[in-house]
C-alpha positions in Angstrom: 16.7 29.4 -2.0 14.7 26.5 -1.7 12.1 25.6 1.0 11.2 22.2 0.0 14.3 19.8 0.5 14.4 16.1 -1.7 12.0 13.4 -0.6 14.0 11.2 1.8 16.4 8.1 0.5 16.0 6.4 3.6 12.7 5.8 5.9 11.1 2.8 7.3 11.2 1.1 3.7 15.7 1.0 4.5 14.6 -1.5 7.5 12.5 -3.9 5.2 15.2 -3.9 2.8 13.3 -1.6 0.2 14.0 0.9 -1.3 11.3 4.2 -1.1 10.1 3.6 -5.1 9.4 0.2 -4.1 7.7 0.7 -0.8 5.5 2.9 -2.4 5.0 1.1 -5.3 3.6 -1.6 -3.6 1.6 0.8 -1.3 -0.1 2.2 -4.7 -0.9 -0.7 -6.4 -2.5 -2.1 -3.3 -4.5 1.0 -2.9 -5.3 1.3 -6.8 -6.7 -2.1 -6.7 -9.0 -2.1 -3.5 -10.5 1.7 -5.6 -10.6 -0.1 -9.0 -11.8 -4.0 -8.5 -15.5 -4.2 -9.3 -15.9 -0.8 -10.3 -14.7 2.0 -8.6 -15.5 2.5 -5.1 -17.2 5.7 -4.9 -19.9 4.3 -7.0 -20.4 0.8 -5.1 -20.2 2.9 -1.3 -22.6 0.3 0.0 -21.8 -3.0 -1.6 -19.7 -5.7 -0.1 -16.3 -4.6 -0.3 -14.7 -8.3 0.6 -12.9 -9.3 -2.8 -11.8 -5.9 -2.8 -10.2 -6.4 0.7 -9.1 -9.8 0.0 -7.4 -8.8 -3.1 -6.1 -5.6 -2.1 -3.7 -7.4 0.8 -3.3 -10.5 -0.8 -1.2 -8.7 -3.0 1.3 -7.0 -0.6 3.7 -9.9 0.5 4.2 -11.7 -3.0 5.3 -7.8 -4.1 6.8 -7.1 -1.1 9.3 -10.4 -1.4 9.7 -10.4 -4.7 11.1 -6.8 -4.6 13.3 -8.1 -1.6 14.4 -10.6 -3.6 15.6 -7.9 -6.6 17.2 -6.4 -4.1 18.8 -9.2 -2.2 17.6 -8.5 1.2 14.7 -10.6 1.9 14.4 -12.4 5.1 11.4 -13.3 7.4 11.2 -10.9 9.5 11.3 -8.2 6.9 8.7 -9.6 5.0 6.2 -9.5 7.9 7.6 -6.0 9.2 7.0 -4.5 5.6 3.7 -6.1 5.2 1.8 -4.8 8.4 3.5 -1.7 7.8 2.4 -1.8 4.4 -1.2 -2.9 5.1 -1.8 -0.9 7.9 -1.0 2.7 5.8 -3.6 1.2 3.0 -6.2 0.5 5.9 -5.9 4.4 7.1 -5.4 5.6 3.5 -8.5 3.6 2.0 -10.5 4.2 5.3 -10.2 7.9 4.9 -11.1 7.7 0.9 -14.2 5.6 1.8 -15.2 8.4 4.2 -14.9 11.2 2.6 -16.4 9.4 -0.3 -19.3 8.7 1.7 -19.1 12.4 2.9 -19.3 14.0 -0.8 -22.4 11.9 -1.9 
């Protein structure tokens, strides 16, 4: 008897024409750069965090429509709907990390 089912095939990532390794794919490289560029961020807490911002979303709509592309499903509309879906999960997730960051130390 199990109690934990299989993570979902389908989830917001269907309606941007992704597929959920993609969508989080994206989400974690996005994420792994803003904690990695310049050193990682639990050691620079107080420094200017900008190229890591910059860089961090920069990267989400090139990934985001080239893996539409793969898949055949980009458009417009799904582009932007994916990337301030996208961003907007990396703002709480990195927001959180930088807090509790700044919590520990």
């Amino acid at each position: 008897m199990a109690f934990i089912g299989p993570l979902p095939t389908s989830g917001p990532w269907t309606a941007f024409g992704l597929d959920r390794g993609q969508f989080f794919l994206v989400l974690l490289v996005a994420i792994a750069l803003f904690v990695w560029i310049d050193g990682p961020v639990w050691g620079h807490l107080h420094d200017d965090h900008l190229r890591r911002l910059l860089v961090s979303y920069a990267v989400i709509p090139p990934a985001v429509a080239a893996a539409q592309a793969r898949n055949g499903t980009f458009g417009w509309g799904r582009l932007f709907g994916a990337s301030v879906t996208l961003a907007v999960i990396k703002l709480v997730v990195t927001a959180v990390l930088l807090a509790v960051c700044g919590m520990v130390r």
